[in-house]
VMD Tcl script that draws the C-alpha trace (Angstrom):
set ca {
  {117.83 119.17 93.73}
  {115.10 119.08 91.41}
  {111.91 120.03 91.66}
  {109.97 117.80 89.41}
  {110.06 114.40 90.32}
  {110.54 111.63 87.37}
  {106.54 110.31 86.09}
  {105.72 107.11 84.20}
  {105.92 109.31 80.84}
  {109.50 109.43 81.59}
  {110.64 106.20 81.74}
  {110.40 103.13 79.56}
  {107.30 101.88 81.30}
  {107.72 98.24 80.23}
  {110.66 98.41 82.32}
  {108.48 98.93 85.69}
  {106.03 96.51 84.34}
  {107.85 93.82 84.04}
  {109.61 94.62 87.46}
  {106.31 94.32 88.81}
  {105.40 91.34 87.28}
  {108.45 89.14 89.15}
  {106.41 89.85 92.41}
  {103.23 88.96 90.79}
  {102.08 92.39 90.77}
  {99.87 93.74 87.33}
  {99.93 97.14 86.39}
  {97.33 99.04 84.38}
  {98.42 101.83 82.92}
  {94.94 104.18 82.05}
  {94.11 107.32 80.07}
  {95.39 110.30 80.99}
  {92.14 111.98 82.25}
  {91.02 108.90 83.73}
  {90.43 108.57 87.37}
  {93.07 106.85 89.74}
  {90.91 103.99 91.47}
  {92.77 103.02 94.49}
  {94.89 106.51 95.27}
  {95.60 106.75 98.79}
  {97.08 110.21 98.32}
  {95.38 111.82 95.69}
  {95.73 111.78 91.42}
  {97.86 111.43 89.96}
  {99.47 109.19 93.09}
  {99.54 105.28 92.21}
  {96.36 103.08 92.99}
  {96.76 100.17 94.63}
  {93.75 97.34 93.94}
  {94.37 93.49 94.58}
  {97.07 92.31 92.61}
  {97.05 95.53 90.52}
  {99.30 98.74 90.50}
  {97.06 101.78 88.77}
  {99.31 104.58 87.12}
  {98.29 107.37 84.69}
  {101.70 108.98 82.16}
  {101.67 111.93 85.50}
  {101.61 108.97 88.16}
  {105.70 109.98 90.00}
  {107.18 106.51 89.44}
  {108.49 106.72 93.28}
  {104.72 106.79 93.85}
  {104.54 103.12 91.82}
  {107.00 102.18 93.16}
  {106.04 103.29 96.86}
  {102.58 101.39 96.60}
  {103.98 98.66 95.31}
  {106.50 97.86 97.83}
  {103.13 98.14 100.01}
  {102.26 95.00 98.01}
  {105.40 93.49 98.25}
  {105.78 93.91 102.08}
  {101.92 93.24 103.64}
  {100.84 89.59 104.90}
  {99.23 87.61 103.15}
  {95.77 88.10 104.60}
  {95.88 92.05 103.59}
  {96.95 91.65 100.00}
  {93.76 89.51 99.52}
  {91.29 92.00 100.44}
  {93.75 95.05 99.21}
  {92.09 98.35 97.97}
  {93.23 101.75 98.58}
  {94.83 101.54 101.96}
  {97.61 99.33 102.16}
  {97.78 99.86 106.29}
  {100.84 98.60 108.03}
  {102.52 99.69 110.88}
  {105.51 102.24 111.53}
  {108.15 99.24 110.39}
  {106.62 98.23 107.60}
  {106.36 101.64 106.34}
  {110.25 101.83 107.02}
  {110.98 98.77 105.25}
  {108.55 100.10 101.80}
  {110.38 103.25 101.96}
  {113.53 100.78 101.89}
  {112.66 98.50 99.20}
  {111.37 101.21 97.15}
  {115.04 102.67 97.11}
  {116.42 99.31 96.49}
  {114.04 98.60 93.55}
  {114.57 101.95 92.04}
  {118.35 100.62 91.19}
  {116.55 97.92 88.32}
  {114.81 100.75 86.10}
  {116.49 102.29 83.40}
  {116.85 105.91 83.60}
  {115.71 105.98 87.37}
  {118.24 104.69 90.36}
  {118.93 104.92 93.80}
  {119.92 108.52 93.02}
  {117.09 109.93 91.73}
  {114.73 108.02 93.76}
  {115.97 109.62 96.87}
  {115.59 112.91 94.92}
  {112.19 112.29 94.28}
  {111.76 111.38 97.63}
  {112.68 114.56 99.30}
  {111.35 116.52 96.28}
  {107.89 114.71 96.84}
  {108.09 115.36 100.37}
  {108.90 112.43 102.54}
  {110.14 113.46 105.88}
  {112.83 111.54 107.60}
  {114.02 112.98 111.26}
  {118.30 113.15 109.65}
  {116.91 115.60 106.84}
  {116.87 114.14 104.09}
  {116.26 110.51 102.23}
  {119.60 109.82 101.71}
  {120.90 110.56 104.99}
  {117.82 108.49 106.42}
  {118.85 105.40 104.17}
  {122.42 105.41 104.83}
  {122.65 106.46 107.91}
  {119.56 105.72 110.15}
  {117.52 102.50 108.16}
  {119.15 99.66 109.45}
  {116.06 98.73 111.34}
  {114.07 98.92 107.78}
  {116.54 96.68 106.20}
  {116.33 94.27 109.23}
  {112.76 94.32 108.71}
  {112.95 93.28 105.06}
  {115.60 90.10 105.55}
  {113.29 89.26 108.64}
  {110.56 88.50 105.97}
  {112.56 87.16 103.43}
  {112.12 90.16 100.95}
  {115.78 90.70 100.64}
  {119.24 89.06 100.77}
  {121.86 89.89 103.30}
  {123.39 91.71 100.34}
  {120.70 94.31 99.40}
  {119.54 92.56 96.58}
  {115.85 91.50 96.24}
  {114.63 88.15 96.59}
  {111.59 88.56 93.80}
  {109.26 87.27 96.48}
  {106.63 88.75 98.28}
  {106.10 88.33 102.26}
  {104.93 85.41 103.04}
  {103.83 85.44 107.05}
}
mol new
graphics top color blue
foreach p $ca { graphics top sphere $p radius 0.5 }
foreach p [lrange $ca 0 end-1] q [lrange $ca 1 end] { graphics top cylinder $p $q radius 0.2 }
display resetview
Protein backbone atom coordinates (compact mmCIF):
# COMPACT_ATOMS: atom_id res chain seq x y z
CA UNK A 1 0.00 0.00 0.00
CA UNK A 2 1.21 3.36 -0.34
CA UNK A 3 1.70 5.79 1.89
CA UNK A 4 1.18 8.99 0.08
CA UNK A 5 -2.08 9.44 -1.16
CA UNK A 6 -2.52 10.95 -4.92
CA UNK A 7 -2.95 15.32 -4.58
CA UNK A 8 -4.42 17.64 -7.20
CA UNK A 9 -0.65 18.26 -8.44
CA UNK A 10 -0.87 14.80 -9.58
CA UNK A 11 -3.50 14.58 -11.77
CA UNK A 12 -4.67 16.49 -14.81
CA UNK A 13 -6.82 18.83 -12.78
CA UNK A 14 -9.09 19.85 -15.68
CA UNK A 15 -10.09 16.38 -15.57
CA UNK A 16 -11.76 16.78 -11.90
CA UNK A 17 -12.99 20.11 -12.95
CA UNK A 18 -14.90 19.35 -15.48
CA UNK A 19 -16.24 16.21 -13.54
CA UNK A 20 -17.40 18.62 -11.17
CA UNK A 21 -18.91 20.83 -13.39
CA UNK A 22 -21.68 17.97 -14.76
CA UNK A 23 -23.13 18.25 -11.13
CA UNK A 24 -23.00 21.92 -11.19
CA UNK A 25 -20.28 22.04 -8.81
CA UNK A 26 -17.22 25.01 -9.39
CA UNK A 27 -13.93 24.45 -8.24
CA UNK A 28 -11.31 27.04 -7.36
CA UNK A 29 -8.16 25.94 -7.39
CA UNK A 30 -5.89 28.73 -5.05
CA UNK A 31 -2.22 29.43 -4.33
CA UNK A 32 -0.33 27.15 -2.72
CA UNK A 33 0.15 29.03 0.64
CA UNK A 34 -3.25 30.22 0.54
CA UNK A 35 -5.71 29.34 3.17
CA UNK A 36 -8.40 26.51 2.61
CA UNK A 37 -11.81 28.46 3.31
CA UNK A 38 -14.32 25.85 3.98
CA UNK A 39 -11.91 22.76 5.36
CA UNK A 40 -13.80 20.65 7.58
CA UNK A 41 -10.69 18.63 8.40
CA UNK A 42 -7.89 20.77 8.27
CA UNK A 43 -5.36 22.21 5.13
CA UNK A 44 -4.69 21.04 2.90
CA UNK A 45 -8.30 18.94 3.09
CA UNK A 46 -10.90 20.27 0.34
CA UNK A 47 -13.25 23.31 1.23
CA UNK A 48 -16.55 23.06 0.61
CA UNK A 49 -18.51 26.72 0.07
CA UNK A 50 -21.96 26.93 -1.85
CA UNK A 51 -21.63 25.68 -5.16
CA UNK A 52 -17.80 25.70 -4.86
CA UNK A 53 -15.12 22.90 -4.24
CA UNK A 54 -11.74 24.76 -2.72
CA UNK A 55 -8.43 22.73 -3.44
CA UNK A 56 -4.78 23.88 -3.13
CA UNK A 57 -1.86 21.50 -5.66
CA UNK A 58 -1.48 19.39 -1.76
CA UNK A 59 -5.45 19.14 -1.49
CA UNK A 60 -5.59 14.54 -1.65
CA UNK A 61 -7.98 14.40 -4.61
CA UNK A 62 -10.06 11.62 -2.48
CA UNK A 63 -10.48 14.68 -0.23
CA UNK A 64 -12.22 16.63 -3.52
CA UNK A 65 -13.68 14.18 -4.27
CA UNK A 66 -15.03 13.21 -0.67
CA UNK A 67 -16.53 16.85 -0.19
CA UNK A 68 -17.90 16.87 -3.22
CA UNK A 69 -19.95 13.85 -3.13
CA UNK A 70 -21.15 15.83 0.15
CA UNK A 71 -22.50 18.23 -2.49
CA UNK A 72 -23.74 15.79 -4.66
CA UNK A 73 -25.68 13.78 -1.97
CA UNK A 74 -27.29 16.70 0.61
CA UNK A 75 -31.00 18.09 0.05
CA UNK A 76 -31.60 20.73 -1.44
CA UNK A 77 -32.21 23.04 1.50
CA UNK A 78 -28.44 22.31 2.87
CA UNK A 79 -26.57 22.95 -0.35
CA UNK A 80 -28.12 26.50 -0.28
CA UNK A 81 -26.76 27.62 2.89
CA UNK A 82 -23.49 25.17 2.48
CA UNK A 83 -20.17 26.26 4.20
CA UNK A 84 -17.76 24.12 5.90
CA UNK A 85 -19.89 21.40 7.35
CA UNK A 86 -21.68 19.47 4.95
CA UNK A 87 -23.71 17.50 8.00
CA UNK A 88 -25.65 14.44 7.05
CA UNK A 89 -26.42 11.53 8.79
CA UNK A 90 -24.65 7.98 9.17
CA UNK A 91 -26.28 6.92 5.49
CA UNK A 92 -25.48 9.66 3.76
CA UNK A 93 -22.01 9.50 4.84
CA UNK A 94 -22.11 5.78 3.53
CA UNK A 95 -23.48 6.66 0.31
CA UNK A 96 -20.44 9.85 -0.18
CA UNK A 97 -17.95 7.35 0.74
CA UNK A 98 -19.77 5.28 -2.16
CA UNK A 99 -20.02 7.73 -4.82
CA UNK A 100 -16.67 8.98 -4.16
CA UNK A 101 -15.34 5.41 -5.18
CA UNK A 102 -17.62 5.34 -8.08
CA UNK A 103 -16.52 8.80 -9.34
CA UNK A 104 -12.91 8.07 -8.84
CA UNK A 105 -13.33 5.46 -11.97
CA UNK A 106 -13.84 8.92 -14.54
CA UNK A 107 -10.32 10.60 -13.71
CA UNK A 108 -7.41 9.83 -15.56
CA UNK A 109 -4.62 8.48 -13.66
CA UNK A 110 -6.86 7.92 -10.46
CA UNK A 111 -9.58 4.83 -10.31
CA UNK A 112 -11.42 2.76 -8.14
CA UNK A 113 -8.03 1.27 -7.23
CA UNK A 114 -6.24 3.89 -5.99
CA UNK A 115 -9.07 5.64 -4.47
CA UNK A 116 -9.60 2.86 -2.06
CA UNK A 117 -5.82 3.12 -1.46
CA UNK A 118 -6.05 6.52 -0.59
CA UNK A 119 -8.80 5.76 1.45
CA UNK A 120 -7.21 3.45 3.86
CA UNK A 121 -3.88 5.33 3.47
CA UNK A 122 -5.80 8.59 4.56
CA UNK A 123 -7.38 6.81 7.25
CA UNK A 124 -10.99 5.99 6.78
CA UNK A 125 -12.12 3.27 9.04
CA UNK A 126 -14.59 0.73 7.90
CA UNK A 127 -15.57 -2.19 10.62
CA UNK A 128 -14.31 -5.32 7.53
CA UNK A 129 -10.73 -3.60 7.58
CA UNK A 130 -10.26 -2.06 4.91
CA UNK A 131 -12.07 0.19 1.99
CA UNK A 132 -12.19 -2.34 -0.37
CA UNK A 133 -13.51 -5.00 1.67
CA UNK A 134 -16.14 -2.35 3.04
CA UNK A 135 -17.23 -1.52 -0.68
CA UNK A 136 -17.49 -4.91 -1.95
CA UNK A 137 -18.47 -6.65 0.64
CA UNK A 138 -20.52 -4.67 3.28
CA UNK A 139 -21.98 -1.22 1.17
CA UNK A 140 -24.97 -2.43 -0.26
CA UNK A 141 -26.96 -0.25 2.05
CA UNK A 142 -24.75 2.90 0.65
CA UNK A 143 -25.51 1.97 -2.84
CA UNK A 144 -29.27 1.55 -1.94
CA UNK A 145 -29.05 4.88 -0.55
CA UNK A 146 -27.69 6.46 -3.72
CA UNK A 147 -30.44 4.79 -6.37
CA UNK A 148 -33.04 5.77 -3.56
CA UNK A 149 -32.16 9.45 -4.49
CA UNK A 150 -31.64 9.08 -7.94
CA UNK A 151 -27.77 9.69 -7.83
CA UNK A 152 -27.02 6.47 -9.53
CA UNK A 153 -28.29 3.83 -11.99
CA UNK A 154 -29.03 0.29 -11.07
CA UNK A 155 -25.75 -0.32 -12.87
CA UNK A 156 -23.21 1.73 -10.83
CA UNK A 157 -22.96 4.35 -13.15
CA UNK A 158 -23.75 8.00 -12.17
CA UNK A 159 -26.69 9.81 -13.14
CA UNK A 160 -24.80 13.49 -13.37
CA UNK A 161 -27.52 14.77 -11.09
CA UNK A 162 -27.51 15.95 -7.77
CA UNK A 163 -30.24 14.90 -5.00
CA UNK A 164 -33.09 16.38 -5.46
CA UNK A 165 -35.50 15.69 -2.14
Amino acid sequence: MSTTVLTCSDIEINALRKLLQRFGLGMKMIADDAPITGTWFGEPEAGLVGHDIIVRRDTPIHSALHESCHFICMDESRRANLHTNAGGDYDEENGVNYLQILLADYLPGVGRDRMLADMDTWGYTYRLGSARAWFEQDAEDARDWLLQYGIIRPDNTPRWRVRQS
